[in-house]
N, C-alpha and C positions, 0 to 999 in steps of 0.2 A: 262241668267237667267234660272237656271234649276226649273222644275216644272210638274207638271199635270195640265190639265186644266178640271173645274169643274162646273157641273152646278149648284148652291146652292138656295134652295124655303125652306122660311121659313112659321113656321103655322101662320096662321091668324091673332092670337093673338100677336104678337110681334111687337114690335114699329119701326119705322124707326130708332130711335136712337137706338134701342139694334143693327139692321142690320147696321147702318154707324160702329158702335163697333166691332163687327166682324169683317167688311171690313177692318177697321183699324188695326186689329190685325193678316191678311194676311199681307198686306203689313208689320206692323212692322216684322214680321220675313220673310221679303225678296218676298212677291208674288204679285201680281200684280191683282188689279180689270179691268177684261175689258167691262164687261157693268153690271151697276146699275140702275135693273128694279125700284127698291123699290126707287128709289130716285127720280125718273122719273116719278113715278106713274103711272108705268107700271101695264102687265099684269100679272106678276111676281110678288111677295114679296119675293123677291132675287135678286141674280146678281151671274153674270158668272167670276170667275175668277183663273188665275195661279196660286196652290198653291204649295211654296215649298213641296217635296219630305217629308223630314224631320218633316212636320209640319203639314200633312195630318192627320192619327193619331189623333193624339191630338186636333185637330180642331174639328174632329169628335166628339171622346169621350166628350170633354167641349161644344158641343152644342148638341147632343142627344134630350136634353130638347124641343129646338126651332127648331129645324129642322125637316119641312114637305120631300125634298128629297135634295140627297147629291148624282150627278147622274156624270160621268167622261161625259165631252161634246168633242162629235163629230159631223160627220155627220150621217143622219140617211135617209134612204132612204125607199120607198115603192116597193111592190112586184106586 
């Protein structure tokens, strides 16, 4: 599975359902959720996951609206 991996926080205002809809529309074009804070009732209203290459883009552009950050996830270290 080719992909970036991403960290995705949505704003406040947006429901669990609009977030499982996203999440769903990663996977339908090929990516992969690997952890869903918002579904967990996490600390997060997001979740981290693979998104194809292809489909990155457009992911963006179509959530601009609802999306608090759209951050590439690594590791992060202190100094």
């Amino acid at each position: 599975m080719s992909g970036n991996k991403f960290i995705v926080v949505f704003k406040d205002d947006v429901s669990k359902a609009e977030i499982q809809k996203k999440a769903e529309e990663i996977v339908s074009q090929g990516g992969f959720i690997i952890h869903n804070w918002a579904a967990e009732d996490g600390l997060l209203n997001g979740f981290s996951a693979q998104i194809p290459e292809n489909f990155v883009q457009s992911f963006q552009s179509l959530s601009a609206d609802t999306i608090e950050s759209f951050e590439p996830d690594g590791i992060m270290t202190t100094q």
